[in-house]
C-alpha positions in Angstrom: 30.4 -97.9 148.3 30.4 -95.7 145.1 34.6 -95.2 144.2 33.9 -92.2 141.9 31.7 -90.4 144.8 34.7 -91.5 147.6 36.9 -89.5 145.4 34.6 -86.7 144.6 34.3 -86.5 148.6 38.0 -86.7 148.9 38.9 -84.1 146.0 36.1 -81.9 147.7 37.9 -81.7 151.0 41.2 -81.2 149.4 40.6 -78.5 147.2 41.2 -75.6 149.7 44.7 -76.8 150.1 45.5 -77.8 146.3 44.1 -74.2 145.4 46.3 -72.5 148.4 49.3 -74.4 147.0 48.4 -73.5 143.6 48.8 -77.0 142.5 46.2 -79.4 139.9 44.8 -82.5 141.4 43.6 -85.6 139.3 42.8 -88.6 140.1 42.6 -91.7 137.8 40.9 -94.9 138.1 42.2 -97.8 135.7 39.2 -99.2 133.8 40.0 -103.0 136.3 39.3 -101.3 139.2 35.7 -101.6 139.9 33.8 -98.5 140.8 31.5 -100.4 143.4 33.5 -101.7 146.5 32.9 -103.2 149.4 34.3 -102.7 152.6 34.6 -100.2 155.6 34.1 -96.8 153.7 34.9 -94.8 156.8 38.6 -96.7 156.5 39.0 -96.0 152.9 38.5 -92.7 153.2 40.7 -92.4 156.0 43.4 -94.7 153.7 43.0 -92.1 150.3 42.6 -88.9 152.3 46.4 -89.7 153.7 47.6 -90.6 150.0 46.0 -87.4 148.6 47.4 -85.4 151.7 51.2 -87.0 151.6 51.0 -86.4 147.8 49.6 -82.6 148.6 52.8 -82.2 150.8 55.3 -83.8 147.7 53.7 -82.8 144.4 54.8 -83.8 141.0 56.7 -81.2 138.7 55.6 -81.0 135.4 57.1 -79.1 132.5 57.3 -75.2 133.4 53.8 -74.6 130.7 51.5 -76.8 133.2 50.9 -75.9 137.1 52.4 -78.9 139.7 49.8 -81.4 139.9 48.8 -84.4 142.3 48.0 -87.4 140.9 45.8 -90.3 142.3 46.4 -93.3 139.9 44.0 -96.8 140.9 44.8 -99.6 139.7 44.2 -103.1 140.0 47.0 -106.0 140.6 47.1 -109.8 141.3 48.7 -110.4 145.0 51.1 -112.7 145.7 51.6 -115.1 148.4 54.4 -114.0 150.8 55.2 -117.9 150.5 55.6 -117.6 146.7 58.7 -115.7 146.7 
């Protein structure tokens, strides 16, 4: 699955809400992340929809010049071993 057409589908279905709340919405991928995935893309969708809903709900205030925004940041990170710490 594509990541950047996920989250065009994501921001799509969000908009009505971000515009009714008057708020910005960005999302950023870290250059890591790879933009082809594999996996269940019914279950991501589901998995981003609730972060981009929850951050809806709880948006970030910026300086008074730039409108509240929500912000999907992606990033990669090496996992570590319950065992390891």
């Amino acid at each position: 699955m594509s990541l950047p057409q996920l989250l065009q589908c994501i921001a799509e279905e969000a908009e009505p809400l971000v515009k009714k709340k008057n708020l910005m919405f960005t999302a950023l991928v870290d250059p890591d992340v790879p933009m082809v995935l594999f996996g269940d893309p019914r279950r991501l969708s589901q998995v981003l929809t609730n972060f981009v809903s929850n951050a809806i709900k709880v948006p970030i205030n910026p300086p008074p010049s730039r409108p509240p925004c929500v912000m999907c940041r992606f990033v990669t990170s090496k996992f570590t071993s319950l065992s390891s710490l």
